[in-house]
Each structure stands twice: as C-alpha cells, then as structure tokens.
C-alpha positions, 0 to 999 in steps of 0.5 A: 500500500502506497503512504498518502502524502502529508499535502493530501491528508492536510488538505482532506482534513481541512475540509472535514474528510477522514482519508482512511475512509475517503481514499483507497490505494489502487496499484500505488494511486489513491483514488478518492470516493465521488461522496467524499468530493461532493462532501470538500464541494460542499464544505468549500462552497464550490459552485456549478453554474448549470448554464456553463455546462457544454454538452460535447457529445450526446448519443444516449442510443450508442451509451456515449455522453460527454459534458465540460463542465465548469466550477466555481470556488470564490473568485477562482472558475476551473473545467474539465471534461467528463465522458463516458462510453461503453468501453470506459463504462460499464452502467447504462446511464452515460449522461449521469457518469460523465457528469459525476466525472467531470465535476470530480476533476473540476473539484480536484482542481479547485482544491488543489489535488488534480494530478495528486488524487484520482476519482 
C-alpha cells in the first residue's frame, strides 16, 4: 500500500474528510470516493453554474455522453471534461457518469489535488 502524502491528508482534513475512509490505494494511486468530493464541494462552497455546462457529445442510443463542465470556488472558475462510453463504462446511464466525472476533476482542481488524487 502506497503512504498518502502529508499535502493530501492536510488538505482532506481541512475540509472535514477522514482519508482512511475517503481514499483507497489502487496499484500505488489513491483514488478518492465521488461522496467524499461532493462532501470538500460542499464544505468549500464550490459552485456549478448549470448554464456553463457544454454538452460535447450526446448519443444516449450508442451509451456515449460527454459534458465540460465548469466550477466555481470564490473568485477562482476551473473545467474539465467528463465522458463516458461503453468501453470506459460499464452502467447504462452515460449522461449521469460523465457528469459525476467531470465535476470530480473540476473539484480536484479547485482544491488543489488534480494530478495528486484520482476519482
């Protein structure tokens, strides 16, 4: 099991997430749950305008769906896109998955753990 770095359990803690419960190790990458970032979202007061968000790709017939969406913490605005296909996902709801995608990566950005932590 890899050891979490002081910077991510720091940054956990000061929105309120227990990193033993919020993160699991996958192959040496931590990889946090999306109810723990919709839990730094809300503690951060991170923002999701709904009329920033671009629909990329839709076509719920072949279960692909991509979405950039755009967040909002304070006077700082980050995006990220979030998709979803059969060969990245295995539910039948692509729209819901590529929603979530996106405002995870969105959250990681506002807060400082992009490239650290992965949903």
């Amino acid at each position: 099991m890899a050891k979490m770095s002081k910077f991510i359990r720091d940054i956990l803690k000061a929105n309120d997430v227990d990193p033993r419960e919020a993160c699991w190790d996958c192959h040496g990458t931590w990889v946090i749950y999306h109810k723990s970032l919709e839990r730094i979202a809300a503690k951060a007061s991170i923002k999701f305008p709904p009329e920033e968000t671009r629909v990329l790709e839709a076509n719920g017939a072949n279960g692909c769906a991509a979405l950039m969406v755009v967040g909002q913490m304070g006077d700082h605005t980050e995006w990220a896109t979030g998709e979803a296909s059969p060969s990245n996902n295995k539910n039948s709801f692509a729209y819901a998955m590529a929603e979530k995608r996106g405002k995870d990566r969105v959250i990681l950005k506002l807060v400082g753990l992009s490239g650290e932590v992965y949903s």
